[in-house]
C-alpha positions in Angstrom: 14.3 18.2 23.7 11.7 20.0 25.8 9.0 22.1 24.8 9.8 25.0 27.1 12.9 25.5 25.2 11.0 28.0 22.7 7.6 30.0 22.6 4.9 27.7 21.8 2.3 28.9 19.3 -0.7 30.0 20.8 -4.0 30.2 18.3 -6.3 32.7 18.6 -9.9 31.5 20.0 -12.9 32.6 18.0 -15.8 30.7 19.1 -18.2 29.4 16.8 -21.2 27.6 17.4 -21.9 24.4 16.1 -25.6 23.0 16.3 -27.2 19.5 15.1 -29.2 16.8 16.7 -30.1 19.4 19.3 -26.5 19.2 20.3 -24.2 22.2 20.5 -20.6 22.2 19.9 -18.4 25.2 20.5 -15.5 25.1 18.1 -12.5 27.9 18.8 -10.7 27.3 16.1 -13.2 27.0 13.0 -11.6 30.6 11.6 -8.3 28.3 10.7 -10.0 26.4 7.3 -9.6 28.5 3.9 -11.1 27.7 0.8 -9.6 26.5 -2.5 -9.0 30.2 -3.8 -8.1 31.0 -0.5 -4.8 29.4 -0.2 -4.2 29.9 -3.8 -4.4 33.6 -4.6 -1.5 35.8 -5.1 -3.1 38.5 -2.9 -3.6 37.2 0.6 -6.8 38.2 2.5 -6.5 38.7 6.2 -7.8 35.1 7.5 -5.6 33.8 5.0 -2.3 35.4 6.1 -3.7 35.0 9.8 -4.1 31.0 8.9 -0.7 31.3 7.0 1.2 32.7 10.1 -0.2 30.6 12.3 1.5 27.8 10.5 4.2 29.1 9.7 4.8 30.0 13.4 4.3 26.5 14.0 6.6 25.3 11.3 9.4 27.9 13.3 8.3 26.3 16.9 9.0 22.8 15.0 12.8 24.2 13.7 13.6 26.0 17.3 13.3 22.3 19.1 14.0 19.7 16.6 17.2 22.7 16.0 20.0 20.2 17.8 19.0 17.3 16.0 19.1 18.9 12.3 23.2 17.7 11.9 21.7 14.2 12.9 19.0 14.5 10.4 20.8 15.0 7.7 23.0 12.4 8.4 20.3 9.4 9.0 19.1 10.9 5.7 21.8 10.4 4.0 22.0 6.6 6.0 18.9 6.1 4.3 19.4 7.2 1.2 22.9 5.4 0.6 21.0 2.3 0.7 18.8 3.0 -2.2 20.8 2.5 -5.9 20.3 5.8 -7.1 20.6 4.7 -11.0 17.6 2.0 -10.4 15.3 0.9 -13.4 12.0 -1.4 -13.0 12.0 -5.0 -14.4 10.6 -4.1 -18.2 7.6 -5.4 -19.0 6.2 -5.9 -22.5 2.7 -4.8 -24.0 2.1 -4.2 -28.1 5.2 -5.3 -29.3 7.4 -2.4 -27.2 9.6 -3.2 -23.6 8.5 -0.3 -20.8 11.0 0.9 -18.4 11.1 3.2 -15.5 14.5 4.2 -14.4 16.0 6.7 -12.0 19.7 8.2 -12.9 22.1 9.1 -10.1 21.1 12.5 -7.9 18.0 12.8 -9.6 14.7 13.4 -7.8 12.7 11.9 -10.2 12.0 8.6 -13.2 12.2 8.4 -16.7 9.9 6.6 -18.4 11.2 4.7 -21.3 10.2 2.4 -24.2 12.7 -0.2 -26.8 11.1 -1.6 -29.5 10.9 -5.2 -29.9 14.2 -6.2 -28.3 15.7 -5.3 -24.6 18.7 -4.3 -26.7 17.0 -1.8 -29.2 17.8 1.8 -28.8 16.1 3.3 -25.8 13.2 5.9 -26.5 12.8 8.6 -23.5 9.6 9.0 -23.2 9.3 11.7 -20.4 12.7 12.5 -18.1 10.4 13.9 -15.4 13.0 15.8 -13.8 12.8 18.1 -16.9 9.4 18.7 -16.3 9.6 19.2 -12.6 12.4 22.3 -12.5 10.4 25.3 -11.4 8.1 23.2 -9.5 8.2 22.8 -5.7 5.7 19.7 -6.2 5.5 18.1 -9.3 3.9 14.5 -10.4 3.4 12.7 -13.6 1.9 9.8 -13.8 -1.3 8.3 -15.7 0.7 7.8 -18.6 -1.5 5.7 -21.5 -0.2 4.4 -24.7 -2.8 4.8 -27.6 -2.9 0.7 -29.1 -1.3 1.8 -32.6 2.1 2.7 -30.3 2.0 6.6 -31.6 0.6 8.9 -28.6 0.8 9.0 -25.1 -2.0 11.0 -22.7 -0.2 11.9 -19.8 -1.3 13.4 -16.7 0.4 16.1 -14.0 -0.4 17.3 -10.8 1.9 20.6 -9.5 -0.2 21.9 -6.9 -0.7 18.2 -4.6 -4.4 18.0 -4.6 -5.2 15.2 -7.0 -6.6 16.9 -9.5 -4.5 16.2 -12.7 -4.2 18.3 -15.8 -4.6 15.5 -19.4 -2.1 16.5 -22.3 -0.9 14.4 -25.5 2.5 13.6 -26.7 2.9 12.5 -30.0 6.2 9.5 -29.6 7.2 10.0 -33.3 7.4 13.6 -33.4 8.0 14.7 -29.6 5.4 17.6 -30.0 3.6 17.7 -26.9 -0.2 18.6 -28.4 -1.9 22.4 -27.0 -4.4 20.2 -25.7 -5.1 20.6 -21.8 -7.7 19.0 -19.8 -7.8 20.4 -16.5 -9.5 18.8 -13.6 -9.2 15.5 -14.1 -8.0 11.9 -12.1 -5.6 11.7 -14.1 -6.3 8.4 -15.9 -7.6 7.9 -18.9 -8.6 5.3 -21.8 -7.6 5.0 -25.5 -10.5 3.7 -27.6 -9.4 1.5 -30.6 -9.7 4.5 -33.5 -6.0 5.7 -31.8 -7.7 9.0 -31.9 -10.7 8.9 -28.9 -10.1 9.0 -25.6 -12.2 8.9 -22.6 -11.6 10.6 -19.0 -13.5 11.5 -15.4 -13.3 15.5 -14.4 -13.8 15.6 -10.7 -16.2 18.0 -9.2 -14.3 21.3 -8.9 -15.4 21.8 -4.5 -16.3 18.3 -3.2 -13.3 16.7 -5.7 -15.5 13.9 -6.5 -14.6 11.4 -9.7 -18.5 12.5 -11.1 -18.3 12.5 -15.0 -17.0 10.6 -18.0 -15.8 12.7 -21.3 -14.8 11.6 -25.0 -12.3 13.9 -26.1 -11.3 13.1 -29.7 -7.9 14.7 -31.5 -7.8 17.9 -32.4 -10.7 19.1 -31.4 -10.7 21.6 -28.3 -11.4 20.2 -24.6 -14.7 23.1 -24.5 -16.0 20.2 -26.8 -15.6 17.3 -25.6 -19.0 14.9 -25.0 -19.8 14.1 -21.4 -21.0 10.8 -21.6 -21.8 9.7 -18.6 -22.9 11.7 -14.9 -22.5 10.1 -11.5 -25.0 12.1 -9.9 -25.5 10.0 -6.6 -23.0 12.2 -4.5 -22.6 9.1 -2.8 -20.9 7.5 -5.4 -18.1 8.0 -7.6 -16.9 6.6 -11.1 -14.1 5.8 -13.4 -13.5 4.8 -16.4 -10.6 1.5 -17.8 -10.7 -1.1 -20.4 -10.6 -4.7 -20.3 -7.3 -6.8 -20.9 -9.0 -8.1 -24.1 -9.1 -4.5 -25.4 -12.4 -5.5 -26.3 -14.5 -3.0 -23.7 -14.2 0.5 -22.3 -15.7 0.2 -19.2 -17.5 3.1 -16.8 -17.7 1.8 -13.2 -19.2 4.2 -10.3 -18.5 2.9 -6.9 -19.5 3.4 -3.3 -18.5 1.6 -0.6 -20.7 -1.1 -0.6 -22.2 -1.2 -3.8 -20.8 -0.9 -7.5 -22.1 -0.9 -11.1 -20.8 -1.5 -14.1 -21.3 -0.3 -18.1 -19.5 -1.3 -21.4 -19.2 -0.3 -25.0 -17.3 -2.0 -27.6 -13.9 -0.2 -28.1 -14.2 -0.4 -31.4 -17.4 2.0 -31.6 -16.5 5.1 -29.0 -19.4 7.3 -30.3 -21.5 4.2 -29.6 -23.9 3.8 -26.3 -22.7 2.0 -23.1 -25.0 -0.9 -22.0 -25.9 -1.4 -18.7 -24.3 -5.0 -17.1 -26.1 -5.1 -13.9 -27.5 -2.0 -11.7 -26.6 -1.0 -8.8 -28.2 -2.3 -5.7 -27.5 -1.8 -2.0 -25.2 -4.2 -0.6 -24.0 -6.0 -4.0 -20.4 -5.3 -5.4 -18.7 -6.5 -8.3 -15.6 -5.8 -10.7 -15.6 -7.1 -14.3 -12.7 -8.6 -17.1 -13.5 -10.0 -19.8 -12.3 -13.3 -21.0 -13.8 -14.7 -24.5 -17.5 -14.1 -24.7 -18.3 -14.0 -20.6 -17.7 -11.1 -18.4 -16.1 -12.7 -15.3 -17.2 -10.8 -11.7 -15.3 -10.7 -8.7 -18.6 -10.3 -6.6 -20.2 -10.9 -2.9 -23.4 -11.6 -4.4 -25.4 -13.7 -2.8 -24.0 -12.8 0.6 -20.8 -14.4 -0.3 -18.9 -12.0 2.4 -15.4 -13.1 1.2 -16.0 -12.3 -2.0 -16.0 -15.4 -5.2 -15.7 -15.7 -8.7 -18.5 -15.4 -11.4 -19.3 -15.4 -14.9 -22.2 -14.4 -17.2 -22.8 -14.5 -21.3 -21.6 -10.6 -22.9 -24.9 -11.2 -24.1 -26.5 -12.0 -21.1 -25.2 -9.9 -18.0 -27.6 -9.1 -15.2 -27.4 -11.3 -12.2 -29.8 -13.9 -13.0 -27.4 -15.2 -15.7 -24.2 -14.9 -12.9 -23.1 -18.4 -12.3 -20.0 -19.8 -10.1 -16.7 -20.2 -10.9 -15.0 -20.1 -7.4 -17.4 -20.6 -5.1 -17.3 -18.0 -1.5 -15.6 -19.8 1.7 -15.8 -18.7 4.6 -12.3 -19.0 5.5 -10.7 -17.5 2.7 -11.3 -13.7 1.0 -10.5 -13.4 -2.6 -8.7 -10.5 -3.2 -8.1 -10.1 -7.3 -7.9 -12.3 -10.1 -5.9 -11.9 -13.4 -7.2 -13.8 -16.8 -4.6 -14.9 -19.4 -5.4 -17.5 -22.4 -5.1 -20.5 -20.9 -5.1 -19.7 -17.1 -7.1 -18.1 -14.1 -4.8 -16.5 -11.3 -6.4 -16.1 -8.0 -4.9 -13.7 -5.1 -6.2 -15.1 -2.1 -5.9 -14.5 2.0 -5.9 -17.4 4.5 -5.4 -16.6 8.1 -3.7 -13.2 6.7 -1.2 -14.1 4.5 -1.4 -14.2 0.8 -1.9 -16.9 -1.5 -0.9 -16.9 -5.3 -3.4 -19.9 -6.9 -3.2 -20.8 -10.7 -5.6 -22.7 -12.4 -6.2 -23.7 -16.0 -9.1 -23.4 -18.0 -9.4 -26.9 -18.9 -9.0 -27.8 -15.1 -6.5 -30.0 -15.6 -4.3 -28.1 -12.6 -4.7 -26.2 -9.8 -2.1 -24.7 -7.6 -0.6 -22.1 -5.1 2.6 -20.8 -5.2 4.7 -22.1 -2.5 5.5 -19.1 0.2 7.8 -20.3 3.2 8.3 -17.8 5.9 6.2 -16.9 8.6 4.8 -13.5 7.4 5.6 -12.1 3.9 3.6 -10.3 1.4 3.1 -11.0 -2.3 1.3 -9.8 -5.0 0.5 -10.3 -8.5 1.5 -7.2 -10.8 2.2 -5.6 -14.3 0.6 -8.3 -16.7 -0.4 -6.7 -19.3 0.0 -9.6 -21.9 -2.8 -11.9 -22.3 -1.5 -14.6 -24.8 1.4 -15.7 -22.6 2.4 -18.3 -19.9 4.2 -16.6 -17.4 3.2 -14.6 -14.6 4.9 -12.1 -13.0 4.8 -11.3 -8.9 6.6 -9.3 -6.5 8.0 -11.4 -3.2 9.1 -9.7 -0.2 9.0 -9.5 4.1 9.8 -8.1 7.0 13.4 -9.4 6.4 13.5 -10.2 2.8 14.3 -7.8 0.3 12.2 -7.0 -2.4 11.7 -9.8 -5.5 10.4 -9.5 -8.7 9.8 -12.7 -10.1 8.3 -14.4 -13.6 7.1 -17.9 -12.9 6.3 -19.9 -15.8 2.9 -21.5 -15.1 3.3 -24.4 -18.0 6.4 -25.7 -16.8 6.4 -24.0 -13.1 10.1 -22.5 -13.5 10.5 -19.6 -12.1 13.5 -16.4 -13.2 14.1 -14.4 -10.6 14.3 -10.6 -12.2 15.4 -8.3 -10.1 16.0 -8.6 -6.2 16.2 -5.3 -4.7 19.7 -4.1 -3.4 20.0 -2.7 -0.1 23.7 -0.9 -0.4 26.3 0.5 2.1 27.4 -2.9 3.1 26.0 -3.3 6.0 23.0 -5.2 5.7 22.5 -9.4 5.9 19.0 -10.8 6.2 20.2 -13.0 8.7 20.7 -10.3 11.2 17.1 -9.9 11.8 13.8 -11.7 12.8 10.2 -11.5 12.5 7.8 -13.1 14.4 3.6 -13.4 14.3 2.1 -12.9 17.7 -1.8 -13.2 18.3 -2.7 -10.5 20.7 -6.6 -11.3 22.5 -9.0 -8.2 22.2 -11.2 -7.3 24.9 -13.9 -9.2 23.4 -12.0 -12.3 22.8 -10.9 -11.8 19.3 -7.5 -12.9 18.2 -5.1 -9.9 16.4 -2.1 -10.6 14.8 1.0 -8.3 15.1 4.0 -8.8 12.6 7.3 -7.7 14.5 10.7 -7.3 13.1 13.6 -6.7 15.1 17.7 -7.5 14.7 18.5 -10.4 16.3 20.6 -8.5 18.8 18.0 -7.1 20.4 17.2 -7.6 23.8 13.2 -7.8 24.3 12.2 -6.1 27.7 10.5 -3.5 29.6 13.4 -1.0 28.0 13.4 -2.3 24.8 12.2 0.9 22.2 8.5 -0.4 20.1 7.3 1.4 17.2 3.4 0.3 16.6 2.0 1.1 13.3 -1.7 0.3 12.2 -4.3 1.9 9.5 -7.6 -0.5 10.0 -10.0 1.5 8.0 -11.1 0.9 4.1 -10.7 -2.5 4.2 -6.8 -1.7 3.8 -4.5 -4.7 4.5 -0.4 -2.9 5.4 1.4 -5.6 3.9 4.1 -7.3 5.9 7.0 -5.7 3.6 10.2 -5.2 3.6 11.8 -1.2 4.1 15.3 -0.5 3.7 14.5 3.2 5.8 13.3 1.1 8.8 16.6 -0.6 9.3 17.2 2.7 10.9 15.2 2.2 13.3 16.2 -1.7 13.7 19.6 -1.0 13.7 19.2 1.2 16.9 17.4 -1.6 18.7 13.9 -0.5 18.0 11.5 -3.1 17.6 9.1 -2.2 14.4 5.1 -4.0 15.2 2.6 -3.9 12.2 -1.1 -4.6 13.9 -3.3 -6.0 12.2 -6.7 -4.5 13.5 -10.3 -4.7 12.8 -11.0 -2.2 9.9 -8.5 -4.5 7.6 -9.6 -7.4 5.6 -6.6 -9.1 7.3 -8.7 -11.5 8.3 -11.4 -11.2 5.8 -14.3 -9.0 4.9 -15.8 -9.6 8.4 -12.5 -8.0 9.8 -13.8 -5.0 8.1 -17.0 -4.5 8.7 -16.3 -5.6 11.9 -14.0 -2.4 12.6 -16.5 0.3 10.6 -19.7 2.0 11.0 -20.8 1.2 14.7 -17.9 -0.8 14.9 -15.2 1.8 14.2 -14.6 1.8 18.1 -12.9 -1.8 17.8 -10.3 -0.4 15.8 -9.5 2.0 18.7 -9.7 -1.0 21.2 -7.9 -3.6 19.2 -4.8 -1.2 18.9 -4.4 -0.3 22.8 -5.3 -4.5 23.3 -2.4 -5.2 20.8 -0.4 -2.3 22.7 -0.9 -3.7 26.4 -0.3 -7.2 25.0 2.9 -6.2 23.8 3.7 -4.1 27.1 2.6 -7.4 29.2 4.7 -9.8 27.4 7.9 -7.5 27.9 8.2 -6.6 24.1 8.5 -2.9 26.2 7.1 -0.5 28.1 4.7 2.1 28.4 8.0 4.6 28.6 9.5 3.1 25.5 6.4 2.6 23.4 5.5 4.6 20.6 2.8 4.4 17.9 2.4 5.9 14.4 -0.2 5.9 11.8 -1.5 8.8 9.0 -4.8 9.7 7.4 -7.3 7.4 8.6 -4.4 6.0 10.4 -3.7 9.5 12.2 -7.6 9.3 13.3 -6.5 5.8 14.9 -3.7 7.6 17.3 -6.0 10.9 17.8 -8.3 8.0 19.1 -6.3 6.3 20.8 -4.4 9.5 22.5 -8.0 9.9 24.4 -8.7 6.9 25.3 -5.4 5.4 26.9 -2.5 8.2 26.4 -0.6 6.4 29.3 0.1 3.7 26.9 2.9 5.8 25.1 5.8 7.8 25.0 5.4 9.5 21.6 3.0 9.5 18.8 3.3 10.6 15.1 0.0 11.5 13.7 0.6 12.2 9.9 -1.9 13.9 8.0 -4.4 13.0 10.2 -8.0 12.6 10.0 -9.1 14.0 13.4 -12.3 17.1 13.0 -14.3 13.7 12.1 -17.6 14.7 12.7 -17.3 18.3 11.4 -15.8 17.0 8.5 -18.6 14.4 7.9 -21.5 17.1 8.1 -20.0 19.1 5.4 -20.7 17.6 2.0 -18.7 20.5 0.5 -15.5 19.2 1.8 -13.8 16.6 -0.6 -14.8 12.9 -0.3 -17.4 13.4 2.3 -20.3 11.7 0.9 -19.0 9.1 -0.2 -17.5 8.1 3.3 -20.9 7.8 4.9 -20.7 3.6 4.2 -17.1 3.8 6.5 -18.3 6.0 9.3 -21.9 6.7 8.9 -24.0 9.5 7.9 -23.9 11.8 10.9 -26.9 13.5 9.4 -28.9 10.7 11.0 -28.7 11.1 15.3 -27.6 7.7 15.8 -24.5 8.1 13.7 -24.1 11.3 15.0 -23.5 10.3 18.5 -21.2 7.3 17.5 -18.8 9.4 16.1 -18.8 12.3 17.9 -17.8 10.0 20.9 -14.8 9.1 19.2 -13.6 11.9 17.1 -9.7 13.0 18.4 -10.8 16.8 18.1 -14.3 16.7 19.7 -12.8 14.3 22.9 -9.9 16.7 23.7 -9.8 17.1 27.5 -7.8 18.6 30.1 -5.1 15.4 30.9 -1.9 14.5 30.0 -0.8 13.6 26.7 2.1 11.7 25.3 5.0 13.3 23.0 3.2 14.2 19.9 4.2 15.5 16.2 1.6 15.7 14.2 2.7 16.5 10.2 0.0 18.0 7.4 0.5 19.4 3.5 -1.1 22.7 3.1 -3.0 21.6 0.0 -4.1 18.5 1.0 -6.9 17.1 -0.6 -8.2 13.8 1.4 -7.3 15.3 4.6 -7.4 19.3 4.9 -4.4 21.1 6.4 -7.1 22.3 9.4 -8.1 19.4 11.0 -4.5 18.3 12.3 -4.1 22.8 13.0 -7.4 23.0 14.7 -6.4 19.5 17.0 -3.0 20.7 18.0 -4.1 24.4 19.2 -7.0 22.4 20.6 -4.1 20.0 22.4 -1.9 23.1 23.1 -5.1 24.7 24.7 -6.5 21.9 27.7 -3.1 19.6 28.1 -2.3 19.2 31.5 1.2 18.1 30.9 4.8 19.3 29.6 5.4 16.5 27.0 6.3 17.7 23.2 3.5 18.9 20.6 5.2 19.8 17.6 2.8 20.5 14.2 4.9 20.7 10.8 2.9 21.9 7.8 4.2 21.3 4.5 3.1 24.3 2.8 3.8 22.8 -0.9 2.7 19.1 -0.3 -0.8 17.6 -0.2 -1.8 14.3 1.4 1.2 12.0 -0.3 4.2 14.4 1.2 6.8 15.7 -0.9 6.9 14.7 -4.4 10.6 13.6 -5.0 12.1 10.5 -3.8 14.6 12.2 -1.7 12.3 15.0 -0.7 10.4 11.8 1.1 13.1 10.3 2.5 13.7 13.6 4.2 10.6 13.8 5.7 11.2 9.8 7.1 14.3 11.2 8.6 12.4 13.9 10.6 10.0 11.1 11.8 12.7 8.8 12.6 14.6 11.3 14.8 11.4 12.3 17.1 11.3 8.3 18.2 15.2 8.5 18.4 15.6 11.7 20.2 12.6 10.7 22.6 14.9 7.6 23.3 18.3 9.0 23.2 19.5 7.6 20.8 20.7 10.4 18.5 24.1 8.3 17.0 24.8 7.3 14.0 
């Protein structure tokens, strides 16, 4: 597996000059990013076939080296994929008198979504067999699906292209007719008033992709007519639209990253006028339910950093009127809370791991769920009743499958529902372990890393390490289980999850710790995590490998500068690396409304920051470590250029004769391919880099 075994790609250099701050940048390969209409047109300009053959010569390098290693993936995809019950179904849940299901049937790429009336044992209703909907499609997603309250219509929403930007249509469940109606442009989510005949939605801006407006479409009336009724125009900020449990309020939120705002109208009235709950101010966030006649607010106000629990009178909402009902510690970060008639369920973090706490409203108990192992992750999920006493959660770790579980809160039994099955026989919990290490930062900070390894694995200097991280967003990678990565474990690769600053791992401070002016101890806490590992004989620099994608993929451009010794082979996957180019253009999606993660590099100081850390600007003439770096073509959240423009940059000043391979999916976006086993495909080419960098191509 060398790269002298074919021709690499070579991209053409067209300098362009970049100017700001006084500072000048000289980018070469700025002629490689296409617009929207661009990539889409039947009739190809010449930039856009140039761009499109550049790839694609890429894609052909990719196939020429990986060539001897296509028999093997096929057959660690179809490893994967014999573990996985291809005729799976969800646990159903219940909301409005009807049981929902999503099920898969044998060989089929994607779910149907179901519904029985009343009883688990009434005839089944298909409510959409995606896979019809998907022939003709090289990418195809539905999803969004909403339920109008008298049980009769469905919006749905579908995306064929990968970018995000969803296409609204009706089904009527009596008749089957799908309705004319389409509403292009949209998130794809969208909220049924109380009539059964209003809905609203957000349409995204059509360049920048930002969630910027809130329609009311009512039925059978053209989309050309629907009322806006509410404009985000801070480009700063986006917003959405939901409804509370109670069904009592639609709600519009807009959102930035560190402050929120809230407004309400009785769904009852949709034509009606939203009131205001509390504005916006800098620095103040806060998400709202509704429980009886108070709003409840999961809210730092107050500089409650780890976030607490409010309430305030419908009547009376602005902040004044907020008063406690968990107070903030500093030791513990409330995630979420879910309200049902006679309880309050908190999901909480302690030291990193997850606490499910239940508490009634008359106070006369308060408990957490009892969690035993060392590292695990569980969540709260799919509650949609309010009048009930059971709860339902997903349990999982490193080790343990997958749970679903319904826990009775009055009586505190608990019925398991579904554990996942891992099939082909071969697999038994008790043939692996995981571990918690604390690895010291350079500036004295503890980070955790989860491992997971089989138990016959030997730990030393030649003992294989794949180190994954994100640390951005204030993203916590749960501790869960994967039936793909026994894989890896099976072929004596050790699997590390670090948990760096730019998580809430450790609470909010963990994030704004690893953000901003801080982003650089995201960097550092990953190389610290990988030197403690290589210094405690988990491995070697020769046998350690890292991975991460979007924000992630920034993470191993950054850390690929800094310290590319460290590794033997890196994935980057749809990787955020042309940062500071990226974060002067307000035309590119999502921009503006990063500024509160990196900073506004408008402004010098900001500027500077990131421009000393951004993977594409800090190429340099060194050696690098074996690299593959994937992108979609229409990606959205990360454009297809950045990883392009990195690697030719890479390809151009690398001093060294390791691997750079670049795969462009040229009908996927920032999620991958849209069918299940499309996906586990692409694991499978992942996979066999690290395996084939290791020898270890044997089933």
């Amino acid at each position: 597996m060398k790269s002298s075994d074919a021709k690499q790609p070579i991209a053409e250099k067209q300098p362009v000059k970049l100017e700001k701050h006084n500072d000048v940048r000289i980018d070469n390969y700025f002629w490689m990013r296409l617009s929207d209409e661009q990539k889409l047109s039947e009739v190809k300009d010449e930039q856009t076939q140039k761009v499109i053959d550049y790839l694609e010569a890429e894609n052909t390098y990719y196939d020429k080296i990986t060539d001897f290693s296509k028999t093997f993936q096929e057959e660690l995809f179809e490893e994967m994929k014999g573990r996985i019950k291809e005729d799976d179904s969800s646990v159903p849940y219940k909301k409005n008198g009807y049981y929902y299901i999503t099920r898969f049937e044998i060989g089929s790429q994607y779910p149907i979504y179901s519904r029985k009336k009343g009883d688990l044992n009434a005839e089944e209703q298909v409510i959409f067999n995606v896979n019809e909907f998907a022939k003709g499609f090289d990418y195809y997603q539905l999803g969004g699906l909403n339920i109008s309250s008298d049980n009769k219509l469905a919006v749905f929403a579908t995306d064929t292209v990968s970018r995000r930007q969803y296409f609204l249509r009706i089904k009527n469940l009596e008749t089957g007719e799908i309705y004319k109606d389409i509403i292009d442009n949209t998130t794809g989510g969208s909220v049924w008033a109380n009539d059964n005949k209003t809905f609203f939605y957000t349409k995204k801006n059509p360049v920048t992709l930002r969630s910027e407006k809130i329609f009311r479409h009512v039925l059978g009336t053209p989309a050309s007519e629907d009322v806006e009724v509410y404009h985000e125009k801070d480009e700063t900020f986006g917003t959405y639209v939901t409804k509370s449990k109670s069904e009592k309020y639609i709600i519009i939120g807009s959102y930035s990253t560190l402050s929120t705002e809230a407004q309400y109208l009785d769904a009852d009235n949709p034509t009606g006028a939203f009131t205001m709950l509390q504005e916006r101010e800098q620095d103040l966030e806060y998400n709202v339910a509704h429980y009886k006649d108070h709003f409840y607010l999961l809210t730092n106000k107050d500089n409650a950093t780890n976030f607490k629990l409010m309430k305030t009178s419908v009547d009376k909402t602005t902040k004044e009127n907020w008063v406690d009902v968990i107070p903030h510690r500093e030791d513990t970060l409330l995630e979420d809370f879910s309200i049902f008639k006679d309880y309050l369920v908190l999901e909480e973090r302690t030291n990193g791991l997850n606490k499910i706490r239940i508490k009634r409203w008359d106070e006369t108990e308060d408990y957490y769920l009892p969690f035993d192992e060392e590292t695990y992750a569980a969540n709260v999920y799919g509650n949609p009743e309010f009048d009930t006493d059971v709860i339902r959660y997903s349990y999982n770790s490193f080790t343990t499958p997958s749970s679903v579980i319904d826990f009775n809160m009055d009586d505190k039994s608990k019925d398991i529902k579904k554990e996942q099955e891992v099939l082909g026989g071969k697999f038994d919990k008790n043939n692996y372990k995981s571990e918690r290490v604390w690895a010291t930062a350079r500036d004295g900070k503890k980070v955790a890393i989860s491992l997971v390894y089989h138990k016959d694995t030997k730990l030393d200097e030649n003992t294989p390490l794949l180190q994954y991280a994100y640390g951005s967003y204030g993203y916590t990678i749960p501790d869960s289980f994967s039936t793909t990565r026994l894989s890896l474990l099976d072929r004596g690769f050790v699997y590390a999850l670090a948990h760096i600053r730019g998580s809430e791992y450790l609470g909010r401070n963990w994030y704004d710790d690893g953000k901003m002016l801080n982003k650089k101890n995201t960097f550092y806490d990953f190389i610290d995590c990988s030197r403690f590992l290589i210094d405690h004989k988990y491995t070697s620099a020769k046998h350690l490998y890292a991975m991460g994608g979007s924000a992630g993929g920034l993470l191993m451009g950054a850390i690929v500068n800094m310290n590319p010794e460290l590794y033997n082979g890196i994935i980057a996957a749809v990787p955020f690396v042309d940062v500071i180019s990226t974060m002067l253009d307000d035309s590119i999606p999502l921009t503006t409304g990063e500024y509160d993660e990196w900073g506004n590099p408008n402004e010098k100081e900001f500027y500077d920051y990131i421009k000393s850390y951004s993977p594409y600007d800090q190429v340099e003439a060194k050696a690098y470590p074996n690299m593959l770096i994937t992108t979609g073509f229409h990606d959205s959240q990360v454009q297809y250029w950045e990883p392009a423009k990195w690697v030719a940059k890479l390809r151009e000043l690398k001093t060294d004769n390791n691997l750079l391979m670049l795969h462009t999916n040229m009908e996927a976006g920032h999620g991958g391919a849209s069918g299940r086993f499309e996906a586990l495909k692409e694991t499978a080419k992942d996979y066999t880099f690290f395996l084939a960098l290791e020898n270890k191509l044997k089933i």
